[in-house]
MARKE-244039 format. One record per residue (C-alpha): residue number from 1; x, y, z. Coordinates in nm, 2 decimals. Last residue first. Example, Ala and Ser with C-alpha at 12.3 -4.5 7.8 and 13.67 -1.06 7.14 Angstrom:
2 1.37 -0.11 0.71
1 1.23 -0.45 0.78
END
This chain:
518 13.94 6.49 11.08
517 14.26 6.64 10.98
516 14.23 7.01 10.89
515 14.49 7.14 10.60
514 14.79 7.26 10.61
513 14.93 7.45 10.33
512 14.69 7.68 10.39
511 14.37 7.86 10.23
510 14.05 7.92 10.39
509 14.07 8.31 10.36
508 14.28 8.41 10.08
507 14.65 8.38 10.12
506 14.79 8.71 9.92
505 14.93 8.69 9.59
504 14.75 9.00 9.45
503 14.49 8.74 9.27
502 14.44 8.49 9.55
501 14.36 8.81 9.73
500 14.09 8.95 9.52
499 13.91 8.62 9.47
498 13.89 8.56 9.82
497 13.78 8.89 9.86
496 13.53 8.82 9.61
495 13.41 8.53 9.75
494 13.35 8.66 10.10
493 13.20 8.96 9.98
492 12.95 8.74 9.81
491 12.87 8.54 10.09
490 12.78 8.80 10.26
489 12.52 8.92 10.07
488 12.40 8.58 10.05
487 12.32 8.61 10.43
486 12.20 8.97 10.39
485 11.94 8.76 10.15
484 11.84 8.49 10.39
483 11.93 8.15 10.39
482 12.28 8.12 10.33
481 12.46 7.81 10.37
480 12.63 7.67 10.64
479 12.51 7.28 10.62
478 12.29 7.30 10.90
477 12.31 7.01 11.23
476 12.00 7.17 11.43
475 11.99 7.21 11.82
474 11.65 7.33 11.92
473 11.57 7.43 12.28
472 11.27 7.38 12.48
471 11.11 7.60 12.72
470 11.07 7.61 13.07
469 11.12 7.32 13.19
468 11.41 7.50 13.43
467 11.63 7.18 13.33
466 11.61 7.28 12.96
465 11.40 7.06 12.74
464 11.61 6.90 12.43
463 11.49 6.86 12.09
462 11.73 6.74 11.82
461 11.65 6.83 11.45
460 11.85 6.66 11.15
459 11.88 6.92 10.83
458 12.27 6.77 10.80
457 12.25 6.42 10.99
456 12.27 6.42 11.38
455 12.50 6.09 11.47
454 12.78 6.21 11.24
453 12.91 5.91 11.04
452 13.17 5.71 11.13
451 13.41 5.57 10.81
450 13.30 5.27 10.71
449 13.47 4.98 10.85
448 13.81 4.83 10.65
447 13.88 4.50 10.52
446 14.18 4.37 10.53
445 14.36 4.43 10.19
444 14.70 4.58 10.32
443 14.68 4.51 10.68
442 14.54 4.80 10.87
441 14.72 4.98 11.12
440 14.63 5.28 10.94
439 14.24 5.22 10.91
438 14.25 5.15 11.28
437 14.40 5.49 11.33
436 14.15 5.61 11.10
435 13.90 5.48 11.29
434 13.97 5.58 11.63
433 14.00 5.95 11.47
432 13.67 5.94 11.30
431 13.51 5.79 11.68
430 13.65 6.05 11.86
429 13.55 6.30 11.68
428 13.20 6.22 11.65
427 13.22 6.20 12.07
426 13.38 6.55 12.03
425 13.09 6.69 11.82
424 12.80 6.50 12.04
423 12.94 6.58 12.37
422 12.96 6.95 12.26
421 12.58 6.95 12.12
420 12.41 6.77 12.42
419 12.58 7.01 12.65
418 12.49 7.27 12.46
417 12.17 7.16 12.47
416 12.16 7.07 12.89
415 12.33 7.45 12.93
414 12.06 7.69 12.74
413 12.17 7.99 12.90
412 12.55 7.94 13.01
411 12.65 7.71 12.72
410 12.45 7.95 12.48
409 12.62 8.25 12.55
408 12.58 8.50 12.22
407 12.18 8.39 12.21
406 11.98 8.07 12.27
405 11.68 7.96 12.14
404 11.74 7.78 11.84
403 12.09 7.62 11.86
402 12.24 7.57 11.56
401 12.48 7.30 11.54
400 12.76 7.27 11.26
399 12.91 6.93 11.25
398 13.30 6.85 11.13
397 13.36 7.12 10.93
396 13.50 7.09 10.59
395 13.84 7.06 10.57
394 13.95 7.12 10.21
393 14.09 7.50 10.31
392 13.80 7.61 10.12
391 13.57 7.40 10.34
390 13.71 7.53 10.64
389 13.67 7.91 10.52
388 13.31 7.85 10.40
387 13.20 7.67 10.70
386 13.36 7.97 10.93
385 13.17 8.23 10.66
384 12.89 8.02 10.76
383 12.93 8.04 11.14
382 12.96 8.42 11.07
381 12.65 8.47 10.88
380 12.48 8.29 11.23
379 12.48 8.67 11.41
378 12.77 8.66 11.59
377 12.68 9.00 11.77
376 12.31 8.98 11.79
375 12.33 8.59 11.89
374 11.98 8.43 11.84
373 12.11 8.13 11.69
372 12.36 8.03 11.92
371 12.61 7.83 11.77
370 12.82 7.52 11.81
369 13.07 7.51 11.56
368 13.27 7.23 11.54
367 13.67 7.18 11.38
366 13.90 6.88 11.37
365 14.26 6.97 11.34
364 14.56 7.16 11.15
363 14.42 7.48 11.31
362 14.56 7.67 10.93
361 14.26 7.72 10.79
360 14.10 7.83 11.13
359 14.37 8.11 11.19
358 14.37 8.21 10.83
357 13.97 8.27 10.85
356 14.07 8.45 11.24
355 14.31 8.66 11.09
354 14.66 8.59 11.19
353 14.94 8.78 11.35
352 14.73 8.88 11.65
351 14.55 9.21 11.72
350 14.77 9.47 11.87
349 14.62 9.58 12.30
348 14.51 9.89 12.30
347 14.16 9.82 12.41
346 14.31 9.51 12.61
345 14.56 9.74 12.78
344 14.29 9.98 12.91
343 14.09 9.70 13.06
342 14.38 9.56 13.22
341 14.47 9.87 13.40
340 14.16 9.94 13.54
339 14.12 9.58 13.69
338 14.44 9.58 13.79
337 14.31 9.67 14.17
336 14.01 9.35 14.09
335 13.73 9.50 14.16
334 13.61 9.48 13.77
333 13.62 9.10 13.84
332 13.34 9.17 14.12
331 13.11 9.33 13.86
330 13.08 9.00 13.62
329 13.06 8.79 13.96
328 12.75 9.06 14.09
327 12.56 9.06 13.73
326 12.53 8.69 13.72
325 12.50 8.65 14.08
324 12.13 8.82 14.01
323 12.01 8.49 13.82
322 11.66 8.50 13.77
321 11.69 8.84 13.54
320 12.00 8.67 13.34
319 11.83 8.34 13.26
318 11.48 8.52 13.26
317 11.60 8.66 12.93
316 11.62 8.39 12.74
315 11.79 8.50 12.42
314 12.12 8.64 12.65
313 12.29 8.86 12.44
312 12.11 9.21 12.51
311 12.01 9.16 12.86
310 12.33 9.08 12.91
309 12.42 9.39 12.76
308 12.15 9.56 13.01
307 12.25 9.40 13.32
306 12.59 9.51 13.31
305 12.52 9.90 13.24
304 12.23 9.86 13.47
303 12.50 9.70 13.76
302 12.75 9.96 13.71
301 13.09 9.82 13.54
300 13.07 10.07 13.18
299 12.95 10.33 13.41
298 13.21 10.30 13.69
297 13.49 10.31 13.44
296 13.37 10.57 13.14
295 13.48 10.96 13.21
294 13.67 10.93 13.50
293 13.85 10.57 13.51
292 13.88 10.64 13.14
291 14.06 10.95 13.16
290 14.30 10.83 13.42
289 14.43 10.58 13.25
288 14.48 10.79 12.92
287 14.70 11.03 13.17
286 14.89 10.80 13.33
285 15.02 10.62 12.99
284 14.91 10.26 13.05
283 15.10 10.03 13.30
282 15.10 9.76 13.16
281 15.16 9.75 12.76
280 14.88 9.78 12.52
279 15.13 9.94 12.26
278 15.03 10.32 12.29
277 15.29 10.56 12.18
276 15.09 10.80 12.01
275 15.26 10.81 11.64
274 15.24 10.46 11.64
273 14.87 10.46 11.69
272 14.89 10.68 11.40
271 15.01 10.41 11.21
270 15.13 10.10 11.35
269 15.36 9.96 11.07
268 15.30 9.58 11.07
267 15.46 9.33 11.33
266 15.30 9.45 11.61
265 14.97 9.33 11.49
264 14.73 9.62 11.39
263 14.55 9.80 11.67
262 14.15 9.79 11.69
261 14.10 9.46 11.86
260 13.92 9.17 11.80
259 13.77 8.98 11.53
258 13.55 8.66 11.47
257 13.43 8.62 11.77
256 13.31 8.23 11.81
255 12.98 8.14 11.87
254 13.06 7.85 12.03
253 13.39 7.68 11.85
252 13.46 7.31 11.93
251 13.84 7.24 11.85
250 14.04 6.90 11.81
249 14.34 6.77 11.91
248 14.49 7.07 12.02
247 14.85 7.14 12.15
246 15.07 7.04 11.92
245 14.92 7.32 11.65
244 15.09 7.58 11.84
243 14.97 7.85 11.60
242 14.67 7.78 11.46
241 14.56 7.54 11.74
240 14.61 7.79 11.99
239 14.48 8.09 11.72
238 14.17 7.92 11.75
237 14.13 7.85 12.11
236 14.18 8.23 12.14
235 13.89 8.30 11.89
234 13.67 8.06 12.10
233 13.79 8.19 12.44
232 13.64 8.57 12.25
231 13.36 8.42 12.23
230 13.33 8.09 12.39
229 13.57 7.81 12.34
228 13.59 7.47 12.34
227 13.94 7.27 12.31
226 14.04 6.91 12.27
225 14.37 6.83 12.39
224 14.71 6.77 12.37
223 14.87 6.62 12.66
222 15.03 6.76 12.94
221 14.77 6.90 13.10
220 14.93 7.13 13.32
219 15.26 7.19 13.17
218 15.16 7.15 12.80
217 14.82 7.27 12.77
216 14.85 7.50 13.05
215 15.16 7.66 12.84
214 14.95 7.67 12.56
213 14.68 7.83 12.72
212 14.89 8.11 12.84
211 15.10 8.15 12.48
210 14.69 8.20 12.37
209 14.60 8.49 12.63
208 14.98 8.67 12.58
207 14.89 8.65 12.19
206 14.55 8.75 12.22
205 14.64 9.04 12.41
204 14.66 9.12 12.76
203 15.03 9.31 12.78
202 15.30 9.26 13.02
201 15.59 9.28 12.90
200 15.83 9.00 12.79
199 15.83 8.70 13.02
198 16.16 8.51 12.96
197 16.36 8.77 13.17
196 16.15 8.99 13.33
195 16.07 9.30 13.12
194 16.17 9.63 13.25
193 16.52 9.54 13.29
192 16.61 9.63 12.95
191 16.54 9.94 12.97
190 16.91 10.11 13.05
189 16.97 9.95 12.68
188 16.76 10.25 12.57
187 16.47 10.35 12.39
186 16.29 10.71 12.45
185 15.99 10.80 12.64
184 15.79 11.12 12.62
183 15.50 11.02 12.53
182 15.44 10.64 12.56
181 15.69 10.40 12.47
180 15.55 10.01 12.52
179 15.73 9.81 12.81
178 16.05 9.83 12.67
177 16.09 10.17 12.71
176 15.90 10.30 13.02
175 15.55 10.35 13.02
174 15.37 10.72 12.92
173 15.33 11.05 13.09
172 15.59 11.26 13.15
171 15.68 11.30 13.53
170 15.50 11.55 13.80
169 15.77 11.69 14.03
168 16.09 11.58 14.14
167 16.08 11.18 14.24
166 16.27 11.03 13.91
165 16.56 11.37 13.89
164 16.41 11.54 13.55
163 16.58 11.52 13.21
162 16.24 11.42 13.03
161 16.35 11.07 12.96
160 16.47 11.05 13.34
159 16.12 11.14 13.45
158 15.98 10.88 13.21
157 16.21 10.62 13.31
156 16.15 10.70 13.69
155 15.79 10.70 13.63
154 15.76 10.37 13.36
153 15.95 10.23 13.69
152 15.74 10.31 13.97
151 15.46 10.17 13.74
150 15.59 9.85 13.68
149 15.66 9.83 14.05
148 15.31 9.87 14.12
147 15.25 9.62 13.84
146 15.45 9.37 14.05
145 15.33 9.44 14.39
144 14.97 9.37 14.21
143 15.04 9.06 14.15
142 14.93 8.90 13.80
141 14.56 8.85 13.78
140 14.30 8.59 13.78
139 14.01 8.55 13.97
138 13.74 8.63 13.63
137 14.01 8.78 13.42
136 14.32 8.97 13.33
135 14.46 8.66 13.28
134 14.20 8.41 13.08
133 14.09 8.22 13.37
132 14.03 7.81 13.30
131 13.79 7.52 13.26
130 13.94 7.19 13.27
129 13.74 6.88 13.20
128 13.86 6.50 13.17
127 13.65 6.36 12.95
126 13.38 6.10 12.95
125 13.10 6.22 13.23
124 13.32 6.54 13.31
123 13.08 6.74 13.02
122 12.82 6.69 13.27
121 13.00 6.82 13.55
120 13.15 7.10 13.35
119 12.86 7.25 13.18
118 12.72 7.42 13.44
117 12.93 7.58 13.63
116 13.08 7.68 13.23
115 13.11 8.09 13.33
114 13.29 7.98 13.65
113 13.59 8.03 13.41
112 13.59 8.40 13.40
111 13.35 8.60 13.30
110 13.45 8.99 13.10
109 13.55 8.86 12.78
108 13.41 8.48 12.69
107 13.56 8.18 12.89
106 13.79 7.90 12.76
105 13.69 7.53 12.82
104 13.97 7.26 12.73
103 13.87 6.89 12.74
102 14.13 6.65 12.80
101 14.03 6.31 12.70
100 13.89 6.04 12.97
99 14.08 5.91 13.26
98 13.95 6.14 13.55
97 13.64 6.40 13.59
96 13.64 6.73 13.70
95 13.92 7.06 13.70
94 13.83 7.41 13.76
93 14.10 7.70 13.69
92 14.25 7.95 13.86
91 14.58 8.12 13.74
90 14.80 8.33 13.98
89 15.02 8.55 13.85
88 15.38 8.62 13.94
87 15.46 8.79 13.59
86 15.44 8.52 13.45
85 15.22 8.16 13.59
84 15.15 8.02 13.90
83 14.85 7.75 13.91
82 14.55 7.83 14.13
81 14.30 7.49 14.16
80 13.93 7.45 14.22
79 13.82 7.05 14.20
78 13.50 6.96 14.07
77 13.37 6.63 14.20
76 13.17 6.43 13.90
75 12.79 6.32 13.92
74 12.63 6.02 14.03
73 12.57 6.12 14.37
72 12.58 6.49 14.42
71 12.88 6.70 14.42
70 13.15 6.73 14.69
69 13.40 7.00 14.55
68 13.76 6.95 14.60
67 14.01 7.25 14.63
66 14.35 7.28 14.52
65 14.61 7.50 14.53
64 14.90 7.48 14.27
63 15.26 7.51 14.26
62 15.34 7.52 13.94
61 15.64 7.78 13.92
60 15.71 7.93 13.63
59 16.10 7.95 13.58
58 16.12 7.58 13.39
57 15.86 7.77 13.14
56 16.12 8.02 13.04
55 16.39 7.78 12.99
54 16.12 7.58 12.77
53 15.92 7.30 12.92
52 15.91 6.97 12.70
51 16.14 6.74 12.77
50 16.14 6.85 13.16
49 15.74 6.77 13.17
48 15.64 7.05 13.44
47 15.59 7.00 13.80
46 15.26 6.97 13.97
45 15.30 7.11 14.30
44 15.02 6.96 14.61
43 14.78 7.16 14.88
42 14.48 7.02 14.98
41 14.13 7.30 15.10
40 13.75 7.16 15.12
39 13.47 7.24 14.96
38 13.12 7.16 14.96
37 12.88 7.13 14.64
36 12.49 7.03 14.76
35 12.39 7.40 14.77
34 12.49 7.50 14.41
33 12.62 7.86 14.45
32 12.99 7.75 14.29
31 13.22 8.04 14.26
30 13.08 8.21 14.54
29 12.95 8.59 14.53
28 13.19 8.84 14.66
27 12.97 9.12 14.87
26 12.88 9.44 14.67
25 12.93 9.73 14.87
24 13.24 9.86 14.73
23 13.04 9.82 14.40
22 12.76 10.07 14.57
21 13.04 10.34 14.68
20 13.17 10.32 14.30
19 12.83 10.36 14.15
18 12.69 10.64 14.42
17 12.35 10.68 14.20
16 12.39 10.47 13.83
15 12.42 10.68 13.53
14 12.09 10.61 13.36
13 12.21 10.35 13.01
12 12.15 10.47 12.69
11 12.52 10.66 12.64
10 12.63 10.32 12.84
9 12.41 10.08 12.63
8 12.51 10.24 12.31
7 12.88 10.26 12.38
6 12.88 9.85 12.47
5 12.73 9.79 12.15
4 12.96 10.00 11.96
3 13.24 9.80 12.15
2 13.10 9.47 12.04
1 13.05 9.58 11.68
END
């Protein structure tokens, strides 16, 4: 749905006049425009926990560069910091606040982690807040020095493939073995090389996003922690606590995807996407790269193009026309010299192993939703098929919040509710899971409290008035029914396919041996 969106808007979209010259000209807008917030530069290395790090991890360096932001009295400093991950990448991320819970934020496709400026210094109040690049994204990309010599060598192993000395003439197109065949290239052990040990190739997928949060978690961090996600961060926070369940403690969801990609996992037979070589892998065949920088690159990153999907998601529209940085940090990432190249590999990128319903029955943890209301993409049918899927798996979310009056990014257009909503989910969470430690430690026949009870009861309405004072925006704990009749549609697909693959034997969404603890 997202990519037919995108499609529209650029077959709709006027071509923009001297796109690429104009982007050249586009100065580098600051991560923080807030006047009061001041930086200055330290240097330190955070090593990883040696009982924990992997022989992989122990080669990722952790040196880290950090940078203190002065905010106003009474509010928390935000720190800037660049941690080194694979494939000689550096990682920037946002940390503020000290001694409470870690809180995880993960950006939405095409942002970064400046996406949450502000919701971090609120947020920083009573947890400890980190807000990070996805690679590929925002300021955060592997060295270009290594992909060049990724492409030197998909060239050499394509030239040798063909039976052609590495620098004569034009070479096959594709990668090199190992790196994702593209036409033209054969296996062999001569490959092996490509992929630095303990890395694996380079390819921006969910599974290389969510193995990156995980290592953050656990080298960075170093404890498990709660997790909200955006968009596609929400579908990567997902699969985290899906599938390094250690990790997360508890998950807030706003307005998750719930798909993404085209390709089938790698595990599964491929298809005809098989049949043409493409794996997702940096670098992409020559000639596929090629054909999107000329037919679609500078349109799908010109400023209308830009402008108009957010025009698009955004409910309040004067939060993306009174905010021209907006548009200029989203076009700056597309700067990036990967920039290309990681667009291409996420389109061909395989989708992960799980399903987002069997990622969320098997998170093993609490589970929100906050959600935009007047998302087009996530429209709220999927935040009820989420409800449905937890409560099959016999852990019922732990509040739904509908926002009324925000749209696909509600943290970043309606701030002070979502705010309001986040604090409230993992404050509810923290009180159920002090409880039932207290219930543990319990003598047999003490008594024992009442378990806590959400502070916004199903059908309860909160009002909150946005800082502009503009308008006001409605955060309402539903139960995740259907309301409307393409909503009950829905919910009958749902069922049936549930019904459908309980009967052939397969896990039907919302079913796992391990259920949600809340």
């Amino acid at each position: 749905l997202k990519v037919a969106m995108l499609i529209r808007t650029v077959l709709t979209t006027p071509a923009a006049v001297g796109s690429t010259s104009g982007l050249g000209a586009l100065h580098p807008v600051p991560v923080h425009r807030t006047s009061s917030l001041h930086r200055r530069l330290h240097h330190h290395r955070l090593q990883p926990l040696a009982s924990q790090a992997s022989t992989s991890a122990q080669a990722v360096a952790l040196q880290q560069q950090k940078q203190s932001q002065t905010s106003p009295s009474g509010q928390q400093h935000v720190e800037e910091h660049f941690w080194e991950w694979r494939w000689r990448s550096k990682i920037r991320y946002f940390k503020a606040g000290s001694g409470g819970p870690p809180l995880l934020l993960i950006h939405g496709f095409g942002v970064g982690a400046w996406h949450f400026e502000k919701n971090i210094q609120e947020l920083a109040s009573k947890y400890t807040v980190y807000a990070i690049d996805l690679l590929g994204q925002g300021s955060s990309w592997p060295a270009q020095e290594f992909v060049e010599e990724l492409r030197t060598r998909a060239r050499a192993a394509a030239a040798a493939s063909a039976g052609a000395p590495a620098g004569a003439g034009t070479v096959a197109q594709g990668v090199a073995p190992g790196m994702g065949a593209g036409v033209g290239a054969t296996g062999s052990a001569a490959s092996m090389d490509m992929e630095p040990e303990g890395e694996g190739a380079l390819c921006y997928s969910i599974d290389t996003w969510t193995r990156q949060m995980a290592e953050f978690v656990r080298d960075v961090i170093r404890a498990p922690a709660y997790v909200a996600g955006n968009s596609l961060g929400g579908y990567v926070a997902t699969n985290l606590a899906a599938t390094y369940g250690g990790s997360v403690r508890g998950l807030v969801l706003i307005n998750s995807t719930p798909f993404w990609s085209f390709k089938p996992p790698a595990s599964r037979p491929q298809g005809v996407w098989g049949l043409l070589g493409l794996d997702g892998t940096v670098p992409v065949p020559q000639g596929l790269r090629r054909t999107i920088e000329v037919l679609w690159w500078d349109r799908l990153r010109s400023r209308d193009t830009v402008a108009s999907m957010l025009g698009l998601v955004y409910a309040h529209k004067p939060a993306v026309e009174g905010d021209a940085a907006l548009v200029s940090r989203i076009i700056e990432a597309t700067e990036q010299p990967g920039a290309l190249d990681a667009f291409a590999s996420i389109v061909l990128a395989p989708r992960s192993e799980l399903e987002f319903d069997e990622m969320l029955a098997r998170a093993g943890c609490p589970v929100a939703l906050v959600y935009g209301r007047q998302d087009p993409w996530v429209v709220p049918m999927w935040g009820q098929r989420a409800v449905h899927t937890l409560n099959a798996a016999g852990a019922p979310p732990v509040m739904y919040l509908e926002l009324d009056g925000a749209g696909h990014c509600p943290h970043h257009e309606a701030p002070r509710a979502t705010n309001t909503a986040i604090a409230t989910c993992l404050d509810h969470m923290e009180a159920v899971a002090g409880w039932a430690a207290a219930s543990r430690q319990s003598l047999d026949g003490a008594e024992v409290p009442p378990r806590p009870q959400p502070p916004l009861p199903v059908g309860g309405r909160w009002e909150v008035a946005e800082d502009d004072g503009s308008r006001v925006v409605v955060v309402e704990h539903v139960a995740g029914g259907p309301r409307i009749l393409p909503e009950m549609l829905a919910h009958a697909v749902w069922k049936v396919q549930a019904a459908v693959k309980k009967v052939t034997g397969q896990q039907a969404p919302g079913t796992s041996s391990q259920g949600n603890t809340a």
